[in-house]
C-alpha positions in Angstrom: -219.0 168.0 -29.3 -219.5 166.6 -25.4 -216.6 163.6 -25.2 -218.0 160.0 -25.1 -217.2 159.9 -21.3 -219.1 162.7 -20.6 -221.9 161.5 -22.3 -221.7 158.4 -21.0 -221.8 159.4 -17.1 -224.8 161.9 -17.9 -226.9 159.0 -19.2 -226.1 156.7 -16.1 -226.9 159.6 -13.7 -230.3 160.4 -15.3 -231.1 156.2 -15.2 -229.5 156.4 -11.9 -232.7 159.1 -10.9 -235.1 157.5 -12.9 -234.2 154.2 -11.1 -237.0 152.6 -8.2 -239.0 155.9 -9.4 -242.4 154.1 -9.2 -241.1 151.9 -5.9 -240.1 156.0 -4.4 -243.6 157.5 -5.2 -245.2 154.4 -3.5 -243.3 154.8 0.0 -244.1 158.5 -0.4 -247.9 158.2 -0.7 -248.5 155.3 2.0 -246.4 157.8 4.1 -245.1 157.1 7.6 -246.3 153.7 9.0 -249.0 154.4 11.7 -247.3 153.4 15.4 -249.3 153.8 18.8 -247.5 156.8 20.2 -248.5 157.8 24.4 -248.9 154.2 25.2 -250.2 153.6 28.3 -247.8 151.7 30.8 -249.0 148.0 32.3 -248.5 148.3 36.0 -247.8 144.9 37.3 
């Protein structure tokens, strides 16, 4: 039999995981932000 402890830490790792899951696949599926990239300089 696993000791109370044990047990105990298991089940606050797997909510730990399970934790912002929805919030995680979100960020992952917008992706990275779109930002202009080769800008071209303003030449005063």
């Amino acid at each position: 039999m696993v000791s109370s402890t044990q047990q105990s830490s298991r089940i606050r790792r797997r909510k730990a995981g399970k934790n912002g899951k929805r919030n995680k696949r979100e960020r992952r599926a917008k992706g990275t932000p779109a930002f202009p990239i080769h800008v071209e300089e303003k030449k005063a």
